[in-house]
C-alpha positions as a Markdown table, in Angstrom:
| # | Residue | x | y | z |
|---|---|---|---|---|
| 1 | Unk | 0.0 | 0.0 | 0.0 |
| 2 | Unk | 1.3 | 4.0 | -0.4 |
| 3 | Unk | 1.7 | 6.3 | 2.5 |
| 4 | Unk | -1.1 | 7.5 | 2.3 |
| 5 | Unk | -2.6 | 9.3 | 6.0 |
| 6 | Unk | -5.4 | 7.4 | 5.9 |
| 7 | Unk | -3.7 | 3.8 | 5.9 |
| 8 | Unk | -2.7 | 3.8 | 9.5 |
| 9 | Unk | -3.9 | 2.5 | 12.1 |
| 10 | Unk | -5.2 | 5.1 | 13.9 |
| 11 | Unk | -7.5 | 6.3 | 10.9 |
| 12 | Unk | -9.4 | 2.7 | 10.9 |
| 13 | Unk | -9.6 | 2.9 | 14.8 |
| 14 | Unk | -11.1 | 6.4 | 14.2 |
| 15 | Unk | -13.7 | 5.4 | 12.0 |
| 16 | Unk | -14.7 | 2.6 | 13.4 |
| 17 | Unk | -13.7 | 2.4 | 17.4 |
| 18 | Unk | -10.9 | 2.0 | 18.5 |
| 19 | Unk | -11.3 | -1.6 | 19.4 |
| 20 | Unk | -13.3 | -2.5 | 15.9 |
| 21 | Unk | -10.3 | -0.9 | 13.9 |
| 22 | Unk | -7.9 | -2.8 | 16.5 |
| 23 | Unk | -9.5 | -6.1 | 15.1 |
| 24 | Unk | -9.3 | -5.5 | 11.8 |
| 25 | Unk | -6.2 | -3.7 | 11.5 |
| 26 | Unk | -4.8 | -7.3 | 12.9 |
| 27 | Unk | -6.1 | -8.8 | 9.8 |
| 28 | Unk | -3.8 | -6.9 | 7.3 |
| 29 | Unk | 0.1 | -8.1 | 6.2 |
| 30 | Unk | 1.1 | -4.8 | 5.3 |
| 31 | Unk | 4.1 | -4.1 | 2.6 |
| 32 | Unk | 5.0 | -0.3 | 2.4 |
| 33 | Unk | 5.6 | 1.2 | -1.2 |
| 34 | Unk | 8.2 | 3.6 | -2.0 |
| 35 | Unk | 7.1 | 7.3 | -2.1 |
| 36 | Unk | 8.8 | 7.4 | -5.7 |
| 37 | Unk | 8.6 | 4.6 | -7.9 |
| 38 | Unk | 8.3 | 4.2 | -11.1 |
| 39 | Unk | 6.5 | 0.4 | -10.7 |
| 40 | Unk | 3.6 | 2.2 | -8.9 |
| 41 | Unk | 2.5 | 3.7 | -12.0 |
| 42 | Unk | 2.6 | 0.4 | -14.2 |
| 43 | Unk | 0.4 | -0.8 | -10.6 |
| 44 | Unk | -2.1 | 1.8 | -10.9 |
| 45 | Unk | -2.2 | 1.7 | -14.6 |
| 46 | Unk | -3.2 | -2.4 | -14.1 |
| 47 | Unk | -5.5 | -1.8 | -11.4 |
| 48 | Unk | -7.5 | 0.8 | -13.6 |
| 49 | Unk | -7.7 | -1.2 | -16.7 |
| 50 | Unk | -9.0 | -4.4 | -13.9 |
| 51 | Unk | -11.9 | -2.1 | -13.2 |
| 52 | Unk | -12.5 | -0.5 | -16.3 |
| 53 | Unk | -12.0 | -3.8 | -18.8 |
| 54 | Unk | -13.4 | -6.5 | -16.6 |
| 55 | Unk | -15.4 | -5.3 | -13.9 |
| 56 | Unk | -16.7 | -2.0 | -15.5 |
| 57 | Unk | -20.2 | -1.0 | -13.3 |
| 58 | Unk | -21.7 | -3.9 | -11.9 |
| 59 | Unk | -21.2 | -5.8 | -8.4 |
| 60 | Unk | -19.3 | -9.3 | -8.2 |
| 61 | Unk | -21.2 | -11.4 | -5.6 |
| 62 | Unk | -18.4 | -13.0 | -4.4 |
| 63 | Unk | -15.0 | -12.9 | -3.6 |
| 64 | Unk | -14.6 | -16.4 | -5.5 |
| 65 | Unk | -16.4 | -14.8 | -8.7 |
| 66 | Unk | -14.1 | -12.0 | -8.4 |
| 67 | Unk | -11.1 | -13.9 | -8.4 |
| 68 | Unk | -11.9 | -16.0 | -11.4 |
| 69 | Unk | -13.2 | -12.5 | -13.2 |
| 70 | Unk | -9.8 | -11.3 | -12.8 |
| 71 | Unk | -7.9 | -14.3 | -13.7 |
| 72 | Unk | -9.7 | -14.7 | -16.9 |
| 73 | Unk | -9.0 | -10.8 | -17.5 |
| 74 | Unk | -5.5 | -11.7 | -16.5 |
| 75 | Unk | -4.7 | -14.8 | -19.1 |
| 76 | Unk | -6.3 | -12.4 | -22.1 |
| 77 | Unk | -4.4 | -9.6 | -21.0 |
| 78 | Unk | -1.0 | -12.0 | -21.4 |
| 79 | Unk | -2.3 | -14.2 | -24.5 |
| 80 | Unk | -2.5 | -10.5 | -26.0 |
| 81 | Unk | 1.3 | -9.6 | -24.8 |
| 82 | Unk | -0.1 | -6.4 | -23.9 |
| 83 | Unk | 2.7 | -4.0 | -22.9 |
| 84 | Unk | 2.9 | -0.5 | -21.5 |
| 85 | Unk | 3.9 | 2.1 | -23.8 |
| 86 | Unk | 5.0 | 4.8 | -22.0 |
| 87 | Unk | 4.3 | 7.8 | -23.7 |
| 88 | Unk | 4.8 | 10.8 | -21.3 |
| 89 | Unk | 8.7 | 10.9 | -21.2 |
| 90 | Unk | 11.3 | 13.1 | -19.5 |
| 91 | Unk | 10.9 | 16.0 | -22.0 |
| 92 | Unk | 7.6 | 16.2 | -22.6 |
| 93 | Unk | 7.2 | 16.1 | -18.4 |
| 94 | Unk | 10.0 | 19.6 | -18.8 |
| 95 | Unk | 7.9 | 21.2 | -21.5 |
| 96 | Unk | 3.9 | 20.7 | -20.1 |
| 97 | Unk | 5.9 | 21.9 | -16.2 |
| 98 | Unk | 7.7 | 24.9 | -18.0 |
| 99 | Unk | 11.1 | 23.4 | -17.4 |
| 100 | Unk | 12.5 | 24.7 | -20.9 |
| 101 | Unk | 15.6 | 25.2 | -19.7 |
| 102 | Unk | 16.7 | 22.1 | -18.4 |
| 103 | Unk | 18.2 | 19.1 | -20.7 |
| 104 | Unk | 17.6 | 16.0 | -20.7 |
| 105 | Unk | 21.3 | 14.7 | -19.8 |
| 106 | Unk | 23.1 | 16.7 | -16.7 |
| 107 | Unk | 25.8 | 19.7 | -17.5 |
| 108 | Unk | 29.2 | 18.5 | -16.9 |
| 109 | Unk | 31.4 | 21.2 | -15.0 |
């Protein structure tokens, strides 16, 4: 998960009690991201095209339907070799943040 404020313990145990957040705070394994990381996008990107291509607007009954809803996605997504083509690179990142006067490569002195 990110760093986000709100995934810490005491934000569940102030929305729910501090004894109901207790309980299932227990229930998570958690595994800190870094804050700056290039794999979170190519995360976010996948978990966007999960609910857009394969669970779109309705409601999965159940975690088992879910699970083979996503697998299914899954094995099309790689029978397709589907790739990410990044498209947003270093200088177009300077030119839409006004950064014109900054190269790609570093100055040497």
């Amino acid at each position: 998960m990110d760093n986000l404020n709100i995934h810490f313990r005491c934000s569940v145990e102030t929305v729910l009690g501090e004894l109901e957040g207790r309980l299932l705070w227990r229930r998570f394994v958690l595994h800190y991201t870094p804050k700056h990381a290039s794999w979170l996008n190519a995360a976010e990107l996948e978990a966007s095209l999960v609910s857009r291509e394969c669970l779109g607007q309705r409601r999965v009954p159940s975690l088992v339907d879910l699970i083979s809803l996503v697998a299914a996605w899954r094995r099309r997504a790689e029978e397709e070799h589907r790739i990410i083509e990044w498209r947003f690179r270093v200088d177009d990142a300077r030119r839409v943040f006004r950064y014109e006067g900054l190269t790609t490569r570093r100055s040497e002195h």
